[in-house]
Chimera marker file (.cmm) of the C-alpha trace (Angstrom):
<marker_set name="trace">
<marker id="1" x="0.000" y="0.000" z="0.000" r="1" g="1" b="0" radius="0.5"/>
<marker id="2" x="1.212" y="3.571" z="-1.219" r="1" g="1" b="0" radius="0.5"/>
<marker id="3" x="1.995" y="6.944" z="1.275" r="1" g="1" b="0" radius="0.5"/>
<marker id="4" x="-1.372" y="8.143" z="2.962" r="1" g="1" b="0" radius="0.5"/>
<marker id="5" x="-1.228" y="12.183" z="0.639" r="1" g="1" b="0" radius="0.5"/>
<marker id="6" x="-3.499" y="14.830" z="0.673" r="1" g="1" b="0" radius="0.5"/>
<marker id="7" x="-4.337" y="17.320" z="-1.892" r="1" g="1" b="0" radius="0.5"/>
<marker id="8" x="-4.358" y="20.604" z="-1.188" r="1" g="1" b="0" radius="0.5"/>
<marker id="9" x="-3.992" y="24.214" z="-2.616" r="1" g="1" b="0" radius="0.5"/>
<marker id="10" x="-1.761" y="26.531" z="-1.162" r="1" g="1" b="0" radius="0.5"/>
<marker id="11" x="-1.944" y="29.841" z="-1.704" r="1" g="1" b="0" radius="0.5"/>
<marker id="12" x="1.778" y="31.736" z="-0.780" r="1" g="1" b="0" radius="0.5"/>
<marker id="13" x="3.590" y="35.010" z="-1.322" r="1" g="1" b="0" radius="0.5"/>
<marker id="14" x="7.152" y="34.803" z="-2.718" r="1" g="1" b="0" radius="0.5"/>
<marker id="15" x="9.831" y="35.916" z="-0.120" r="1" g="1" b="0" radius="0.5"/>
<marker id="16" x="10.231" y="39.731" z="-1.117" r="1" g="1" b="0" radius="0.5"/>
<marker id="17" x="7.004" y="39.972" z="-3.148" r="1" g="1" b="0" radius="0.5"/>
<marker id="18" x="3.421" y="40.880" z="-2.746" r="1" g="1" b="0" radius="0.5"/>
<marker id="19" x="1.620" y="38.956" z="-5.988" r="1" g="1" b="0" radius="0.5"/>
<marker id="20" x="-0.194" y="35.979" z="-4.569" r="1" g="1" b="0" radius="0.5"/>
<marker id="21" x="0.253" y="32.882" z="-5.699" r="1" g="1" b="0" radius="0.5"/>
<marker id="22" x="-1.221" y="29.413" z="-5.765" r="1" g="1" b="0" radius="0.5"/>
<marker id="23" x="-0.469" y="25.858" z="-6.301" r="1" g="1" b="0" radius="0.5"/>
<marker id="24" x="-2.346" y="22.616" z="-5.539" r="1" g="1" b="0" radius="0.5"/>
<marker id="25" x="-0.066" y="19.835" z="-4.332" r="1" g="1" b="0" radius="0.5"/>
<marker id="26" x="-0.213" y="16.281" z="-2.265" r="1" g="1" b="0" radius="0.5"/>
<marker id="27" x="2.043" y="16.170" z="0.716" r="1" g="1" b="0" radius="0.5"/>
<marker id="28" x="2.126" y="13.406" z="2.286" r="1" g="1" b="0" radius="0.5"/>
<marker id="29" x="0.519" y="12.486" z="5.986" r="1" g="1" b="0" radius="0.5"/>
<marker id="30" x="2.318" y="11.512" z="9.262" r="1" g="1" b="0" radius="0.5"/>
<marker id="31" x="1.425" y="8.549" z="11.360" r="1" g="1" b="0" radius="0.5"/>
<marker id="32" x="-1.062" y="10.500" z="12.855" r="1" g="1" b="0" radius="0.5"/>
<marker id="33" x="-2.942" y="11.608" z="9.890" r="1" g="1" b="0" radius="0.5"/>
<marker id="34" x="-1.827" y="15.301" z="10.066" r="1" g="1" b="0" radius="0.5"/>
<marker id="35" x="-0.030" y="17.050" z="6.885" r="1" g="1" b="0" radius="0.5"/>
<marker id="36" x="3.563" y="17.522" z="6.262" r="1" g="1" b="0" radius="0.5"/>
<marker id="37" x="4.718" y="20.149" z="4.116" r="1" g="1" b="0" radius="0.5"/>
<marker id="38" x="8.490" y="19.468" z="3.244" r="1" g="1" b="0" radius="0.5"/>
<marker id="39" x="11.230" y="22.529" z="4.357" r="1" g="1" b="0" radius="0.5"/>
<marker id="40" x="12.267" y="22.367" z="0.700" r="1" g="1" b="0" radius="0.5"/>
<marker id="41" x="8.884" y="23.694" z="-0.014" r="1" g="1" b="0" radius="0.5"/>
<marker id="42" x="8.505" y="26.522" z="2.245" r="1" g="1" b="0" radius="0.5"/>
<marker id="43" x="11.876" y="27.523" z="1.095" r="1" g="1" b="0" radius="0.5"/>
<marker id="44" x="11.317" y="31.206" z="-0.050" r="1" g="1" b="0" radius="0.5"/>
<marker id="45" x="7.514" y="31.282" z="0.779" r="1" g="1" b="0" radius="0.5"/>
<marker id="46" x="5.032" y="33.407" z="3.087" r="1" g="1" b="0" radius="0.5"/>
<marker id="47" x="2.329" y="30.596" z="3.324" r="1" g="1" b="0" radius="0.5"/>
<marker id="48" x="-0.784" y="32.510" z="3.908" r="1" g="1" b="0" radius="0.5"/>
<marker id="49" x="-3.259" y="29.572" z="3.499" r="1" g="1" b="0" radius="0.5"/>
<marker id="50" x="-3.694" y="25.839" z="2.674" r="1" g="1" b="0" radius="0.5"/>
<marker id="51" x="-7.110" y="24.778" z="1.443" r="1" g="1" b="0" radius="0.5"/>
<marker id="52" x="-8.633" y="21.585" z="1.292" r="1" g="1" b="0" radius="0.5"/>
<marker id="53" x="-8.737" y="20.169" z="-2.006" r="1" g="1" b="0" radius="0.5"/>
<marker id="54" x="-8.055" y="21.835" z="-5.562" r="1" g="1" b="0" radius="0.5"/>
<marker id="55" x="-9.332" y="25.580" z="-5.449" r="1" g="1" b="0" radius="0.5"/>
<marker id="56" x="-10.201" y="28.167" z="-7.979" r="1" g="1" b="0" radius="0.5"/>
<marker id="57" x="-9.600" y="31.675" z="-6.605" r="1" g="1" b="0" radius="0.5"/>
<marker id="58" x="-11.953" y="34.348" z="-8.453" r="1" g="1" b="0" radius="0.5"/>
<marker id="59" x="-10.626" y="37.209" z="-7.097" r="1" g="1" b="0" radius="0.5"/>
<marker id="60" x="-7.870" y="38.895" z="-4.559" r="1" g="1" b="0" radius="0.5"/>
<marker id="61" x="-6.874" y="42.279" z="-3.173" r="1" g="1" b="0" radius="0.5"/>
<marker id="62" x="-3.887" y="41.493" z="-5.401" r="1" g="1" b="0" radius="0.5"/>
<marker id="63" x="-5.589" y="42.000" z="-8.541" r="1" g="1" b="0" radius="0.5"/>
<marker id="64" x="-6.844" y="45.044" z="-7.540" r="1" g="1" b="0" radius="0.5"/>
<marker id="65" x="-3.808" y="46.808" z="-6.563" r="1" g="1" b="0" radius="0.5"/>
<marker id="66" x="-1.611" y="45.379" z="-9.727" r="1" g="1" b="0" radius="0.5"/>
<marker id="67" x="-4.901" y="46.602" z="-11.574" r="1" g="1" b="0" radius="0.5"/>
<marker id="68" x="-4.832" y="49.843" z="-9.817" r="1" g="1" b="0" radius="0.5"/>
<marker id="69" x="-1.125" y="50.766" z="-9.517" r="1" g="1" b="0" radius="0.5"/>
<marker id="70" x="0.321" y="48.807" z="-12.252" r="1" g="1" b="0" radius="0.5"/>
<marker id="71" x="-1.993" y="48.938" z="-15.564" r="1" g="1" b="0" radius="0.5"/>
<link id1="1" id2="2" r="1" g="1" b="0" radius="0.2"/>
<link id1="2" id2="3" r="1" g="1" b="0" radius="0.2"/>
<link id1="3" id2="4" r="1" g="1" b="0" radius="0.2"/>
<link id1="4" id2="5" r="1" g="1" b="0" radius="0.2"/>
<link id1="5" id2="6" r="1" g="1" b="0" radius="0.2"/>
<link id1="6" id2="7" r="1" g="1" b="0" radius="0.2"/>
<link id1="7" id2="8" r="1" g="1" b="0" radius="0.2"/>
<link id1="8" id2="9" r="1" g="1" b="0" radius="0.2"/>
<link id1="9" id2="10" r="1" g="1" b="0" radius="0.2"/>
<link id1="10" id2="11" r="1" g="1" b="0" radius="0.2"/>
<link id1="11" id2="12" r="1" g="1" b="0" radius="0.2"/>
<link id1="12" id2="13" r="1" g="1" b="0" radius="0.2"/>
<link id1="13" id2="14" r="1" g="1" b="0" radius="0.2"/>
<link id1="14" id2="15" r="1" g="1" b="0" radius="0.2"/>
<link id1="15" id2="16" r="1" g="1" b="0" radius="0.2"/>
<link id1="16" id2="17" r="1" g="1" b="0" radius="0.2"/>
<link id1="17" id2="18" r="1" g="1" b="0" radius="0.2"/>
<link id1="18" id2="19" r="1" g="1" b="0" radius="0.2"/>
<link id1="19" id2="20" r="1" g="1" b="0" radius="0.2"/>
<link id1="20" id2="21" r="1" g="1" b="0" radius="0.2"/>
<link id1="21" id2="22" r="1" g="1" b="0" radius="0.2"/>
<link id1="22" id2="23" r="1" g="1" b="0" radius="0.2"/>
<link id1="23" id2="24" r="1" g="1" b="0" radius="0.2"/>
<link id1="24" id2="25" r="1" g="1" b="0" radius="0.2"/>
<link id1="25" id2="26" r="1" g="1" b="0" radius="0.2"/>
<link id1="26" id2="27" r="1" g="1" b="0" radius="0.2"/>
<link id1="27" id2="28" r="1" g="1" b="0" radius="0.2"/>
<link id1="28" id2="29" r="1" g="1" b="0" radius="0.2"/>
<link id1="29" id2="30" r="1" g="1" b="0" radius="0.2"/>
<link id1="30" id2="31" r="1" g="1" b="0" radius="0.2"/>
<link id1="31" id2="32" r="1" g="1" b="0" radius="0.2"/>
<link id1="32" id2="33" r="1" g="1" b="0" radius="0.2"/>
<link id1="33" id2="34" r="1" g="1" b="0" radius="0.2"/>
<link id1="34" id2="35" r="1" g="1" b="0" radius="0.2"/>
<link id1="35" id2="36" r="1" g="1" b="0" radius="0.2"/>
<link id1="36" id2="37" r="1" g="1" b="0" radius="0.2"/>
<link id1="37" id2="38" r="1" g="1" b="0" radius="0.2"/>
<link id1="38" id2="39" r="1" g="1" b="0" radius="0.2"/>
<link id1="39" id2="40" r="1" g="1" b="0" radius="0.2"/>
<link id1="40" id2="41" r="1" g="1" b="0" radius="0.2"/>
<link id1="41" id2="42" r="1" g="1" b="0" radius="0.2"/>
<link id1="42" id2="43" r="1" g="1" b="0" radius="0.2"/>
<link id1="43" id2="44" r="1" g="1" b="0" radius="0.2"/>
<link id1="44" id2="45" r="1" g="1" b="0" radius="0.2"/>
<link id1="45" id2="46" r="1" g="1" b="0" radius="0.2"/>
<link id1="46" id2="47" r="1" g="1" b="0" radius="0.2"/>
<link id1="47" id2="48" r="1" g="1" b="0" radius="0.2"/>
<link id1="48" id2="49" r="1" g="1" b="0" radius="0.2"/>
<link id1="49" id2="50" r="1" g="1" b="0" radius="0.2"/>
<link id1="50" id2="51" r="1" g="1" b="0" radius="0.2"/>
<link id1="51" id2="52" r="1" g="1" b="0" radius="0.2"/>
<link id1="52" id2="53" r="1" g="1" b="0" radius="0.2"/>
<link id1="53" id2="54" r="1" g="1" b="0" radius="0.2"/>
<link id1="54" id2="55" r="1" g="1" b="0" radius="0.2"/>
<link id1="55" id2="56" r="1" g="1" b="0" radius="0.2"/>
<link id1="56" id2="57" r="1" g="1" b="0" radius="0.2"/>
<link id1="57" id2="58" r="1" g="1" b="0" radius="0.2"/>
<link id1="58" id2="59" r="1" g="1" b="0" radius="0.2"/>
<link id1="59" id2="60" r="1" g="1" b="0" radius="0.2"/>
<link id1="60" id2="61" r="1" g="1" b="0" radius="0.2"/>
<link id1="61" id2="62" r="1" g="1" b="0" radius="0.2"/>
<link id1="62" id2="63" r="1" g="1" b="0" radius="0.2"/>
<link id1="63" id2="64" r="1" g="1" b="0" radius="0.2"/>
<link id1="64" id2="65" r="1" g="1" b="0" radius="0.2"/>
<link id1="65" id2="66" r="1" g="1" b="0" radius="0.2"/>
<link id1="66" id2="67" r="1" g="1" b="0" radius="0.2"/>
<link id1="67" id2="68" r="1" g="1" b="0" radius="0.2"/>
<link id1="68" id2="69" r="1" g="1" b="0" radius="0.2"/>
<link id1="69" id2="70" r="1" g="1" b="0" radius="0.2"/>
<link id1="70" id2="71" r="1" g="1" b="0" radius="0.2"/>
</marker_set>
């Protein structure tokens, strides 16, 4: 039997940078069932959420400011 993963989406800032970003990815799970996100990963990253599942986001305050200040 394979490595218990989850899928998730994670949505991050770049160290340094304000755009948001997002990716969906499985991490795996401890014995425990909780989520492990590797170090590699959160190399260079402001996590600012982790969602359950694959998500769609429709809109940010990001877009509006790059919209805004940046045209």
């Amino acid at each position: 039997m394979g490595e218990a993963k989850r899928t998730v989406t994670v949505i991050y800032c770049s160290d340094g940078e304000l755009e948001l970003f997002r990716e969906t990815q499985r991490f795996a799970l401890n014995f425990y069932g909780d989520m492990i996100i590797p170090e590699r990963y959160k190399r260079g990253k402001t996590i600012v959420a982790v969602c359950e599942g694959e998500v769609e986001i429709l809109n940010s305050i990001g877009d509006r400011l790059i919209a805004e200040y940046w045209p």
